[in-house]
C-alpha positions in Angstrom: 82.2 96.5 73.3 85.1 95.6 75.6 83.6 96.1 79.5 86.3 98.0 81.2 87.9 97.2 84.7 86.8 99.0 87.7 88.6 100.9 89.7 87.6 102.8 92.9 90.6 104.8 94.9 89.6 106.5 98.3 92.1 108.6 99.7 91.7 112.6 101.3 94.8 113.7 99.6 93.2 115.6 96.9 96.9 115.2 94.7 96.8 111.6 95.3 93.2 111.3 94.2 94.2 113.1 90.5 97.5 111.9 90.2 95.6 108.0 90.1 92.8 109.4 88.0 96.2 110.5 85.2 97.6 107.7 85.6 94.5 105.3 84.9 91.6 107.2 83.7 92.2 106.0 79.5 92.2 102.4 81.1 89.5 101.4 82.7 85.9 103.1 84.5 87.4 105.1 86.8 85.9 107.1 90.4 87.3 108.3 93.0 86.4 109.7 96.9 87.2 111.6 99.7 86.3 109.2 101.8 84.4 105.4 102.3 80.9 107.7 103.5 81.0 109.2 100.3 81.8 105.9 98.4 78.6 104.3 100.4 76.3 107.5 99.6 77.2 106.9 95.9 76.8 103.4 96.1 73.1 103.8 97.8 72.2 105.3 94.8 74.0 102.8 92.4 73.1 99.6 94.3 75.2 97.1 91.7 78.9 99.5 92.1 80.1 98.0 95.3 80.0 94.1 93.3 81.3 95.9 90.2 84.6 96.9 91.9 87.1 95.0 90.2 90.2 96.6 92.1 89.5 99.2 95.5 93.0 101.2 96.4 92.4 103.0 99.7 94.5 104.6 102.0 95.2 103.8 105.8 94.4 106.8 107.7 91.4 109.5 107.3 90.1 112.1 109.1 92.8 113.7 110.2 94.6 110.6 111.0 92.3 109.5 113.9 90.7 107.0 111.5 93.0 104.0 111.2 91.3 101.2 108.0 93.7 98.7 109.4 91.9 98.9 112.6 88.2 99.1 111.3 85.9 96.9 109.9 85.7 98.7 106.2 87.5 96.2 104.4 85.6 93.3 105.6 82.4 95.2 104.2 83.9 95.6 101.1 85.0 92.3 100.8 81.2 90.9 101.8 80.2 93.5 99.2 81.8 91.9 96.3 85.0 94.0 95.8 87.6 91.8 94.1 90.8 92.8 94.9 91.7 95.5 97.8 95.2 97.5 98.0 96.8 99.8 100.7 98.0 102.8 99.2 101.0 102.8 101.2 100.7 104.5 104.8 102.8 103.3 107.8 105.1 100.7 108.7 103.3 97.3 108.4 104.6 94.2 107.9 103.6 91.9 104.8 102.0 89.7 107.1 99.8 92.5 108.6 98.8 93.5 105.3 97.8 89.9 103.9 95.8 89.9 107.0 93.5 92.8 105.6 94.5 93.9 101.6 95.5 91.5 99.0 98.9 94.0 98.6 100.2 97.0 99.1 101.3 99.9 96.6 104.4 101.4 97.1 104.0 104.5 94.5 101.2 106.3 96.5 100.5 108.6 93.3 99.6 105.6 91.0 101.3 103.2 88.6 100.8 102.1 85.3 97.9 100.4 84.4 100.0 97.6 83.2 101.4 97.3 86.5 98.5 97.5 88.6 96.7 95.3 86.2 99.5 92.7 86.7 99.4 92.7 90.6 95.2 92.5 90.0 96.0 89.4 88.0 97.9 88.0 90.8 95.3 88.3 93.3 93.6 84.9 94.6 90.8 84.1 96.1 91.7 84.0 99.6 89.8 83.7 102.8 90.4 86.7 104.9 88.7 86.5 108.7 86.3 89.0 109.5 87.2 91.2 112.6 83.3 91.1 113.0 80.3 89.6 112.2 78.9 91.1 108.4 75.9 92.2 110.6 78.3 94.5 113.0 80.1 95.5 109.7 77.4 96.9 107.8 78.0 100.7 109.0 82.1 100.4 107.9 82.5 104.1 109.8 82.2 103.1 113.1 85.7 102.4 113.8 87.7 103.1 117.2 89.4 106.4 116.7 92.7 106.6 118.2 94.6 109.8 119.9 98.0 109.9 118.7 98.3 108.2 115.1 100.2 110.9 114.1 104.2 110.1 114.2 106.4 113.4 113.2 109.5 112.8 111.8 111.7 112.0 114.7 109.3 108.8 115.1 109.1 107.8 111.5 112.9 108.1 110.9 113.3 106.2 114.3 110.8 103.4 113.5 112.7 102.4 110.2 115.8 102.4 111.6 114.8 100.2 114.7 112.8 97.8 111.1 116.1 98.4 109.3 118.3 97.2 112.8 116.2 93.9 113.2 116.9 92.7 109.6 120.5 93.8 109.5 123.2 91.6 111.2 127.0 92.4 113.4 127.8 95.8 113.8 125.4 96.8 111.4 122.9 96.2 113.5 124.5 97.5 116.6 124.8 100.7 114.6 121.5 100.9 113.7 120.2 100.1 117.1 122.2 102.7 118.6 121.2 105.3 116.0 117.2 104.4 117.0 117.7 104.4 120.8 120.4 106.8 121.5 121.6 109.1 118.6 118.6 109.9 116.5 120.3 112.7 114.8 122.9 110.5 113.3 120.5 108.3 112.8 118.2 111.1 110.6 121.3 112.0 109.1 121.8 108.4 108.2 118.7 108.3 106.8 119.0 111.4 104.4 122.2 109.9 102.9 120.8 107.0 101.9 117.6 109.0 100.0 119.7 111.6 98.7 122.0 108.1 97.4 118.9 106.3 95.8 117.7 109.1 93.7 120.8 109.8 91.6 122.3 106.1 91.9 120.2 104.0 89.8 121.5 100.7 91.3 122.2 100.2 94.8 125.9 98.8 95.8 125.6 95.6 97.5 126.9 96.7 100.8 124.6 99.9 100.4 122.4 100.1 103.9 119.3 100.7 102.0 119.0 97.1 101.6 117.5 96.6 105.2 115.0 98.3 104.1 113.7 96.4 100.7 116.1 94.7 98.5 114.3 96.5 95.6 116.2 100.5 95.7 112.9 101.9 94.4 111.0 100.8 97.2 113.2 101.7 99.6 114.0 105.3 98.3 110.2 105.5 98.6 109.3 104.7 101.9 112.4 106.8 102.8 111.2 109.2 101.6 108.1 108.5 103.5 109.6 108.2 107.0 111.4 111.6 106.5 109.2 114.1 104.4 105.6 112.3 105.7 
């Protein structure tokens, strides 16, 4: 009999958590958790799951947003654990070289793709020597992370953040425009924003000269992290 893949998501959007288990369940040996202290109380009690874990799709924040996994040492446990492949379910504005310092990718759809698809970007996956933040030894209780105060961005901020991202990769007046929407007219530059999303989900192509483009040259993507920045 055919071993199926593992596949482990942690994430405390209770949607996001089902919408994965849909999506993926017929495929491979699926679980899912609230959170990485109930993944470790299950994995006390199944001491060879952690090694098992062919693919481990996690979110960024928990706890109410004061827990940040890009600024823990989870992933590092993980990673000592055995786990062979590690993806953010998208949350936040990171660059791809933040997140090749920590995940081997990130996931754009946050409520799952096909299994082809994920299976694909599994395949992909190298063997590649991540740094530790810490020593395994300081890593072995993955919760203790520094909390921070105000990880929380409300609209305003997210909508303000891409359009500074979207400013730095466009060129001319483009750019001017775009800087001037971030730092000085954020209304216009909300509005600017909307436009765009409401654009990318009846157009099915993006025009060339279509602004969308600073933000990923691939119109899915961007209408999804548009989407992000303005709905949260």
């Amino acid at each position: 009999m055919k071993v199926k893949p593992r596949v482990c998501v942690v994430d405390e959007d209770e949607s996001v958590r089902l919408s994965w288990h849909n999506t993926l369940n017929r495929d491979v040996e699926y679980l899912d958790f609230e959170n990485f202290i109930q993944l470790l109380d299950y994995a006390k009690k199944n001491p060879h799951y952690l090694v098992g874990i062919d693919c481990l799709i996690c979110a960024r924040f928990f706890q109410e947003n004061t827990c940040d996994v890009f600024e823990g040492t989870h992933l590092d446990f993980f990673r000592e654990a055995g786990v062979k492949a590690i993806f953010l379910n998208w949350q936040g504005y990171l660059t791809k070289e933040e997140i090749n310092t920590k995940f081997d990718g990130r996931l754009f759809n946050r409520f799952g793709v096909r299994w082809q698809t994920l299976r694909s970007r599994m395949q992909k996956v190298k063997s590649r020597k991540i740094p530790l933040k810490k020593p395994l030894a300081a890593a072995s209780s993955p919760m203790a992370v520094p909390k921070k105060a105000a990880l929380y961005q409300s609209r305003p901020q997210r909508c303000q953040e891409l359009l500074k991202e979207m400013s730095r990769r466009a060129g001319g007046r483009h750019r001017e425009k775009l800087k001037h929407y971030a730092e000085s007219d954020q209304n216009k530059g909300i509005a600017l924003l909307e436009a765009l999303y409401n654009r990318l989900l009846i157009a099915k192509e993006s025009a060339s000269d279509c602004p969308s483009r600073y933000i990923n040259t691939s119109p899915v993507v961007a209408k999804n992290i548009l989407h992000q920045a303005l709905f949260g």
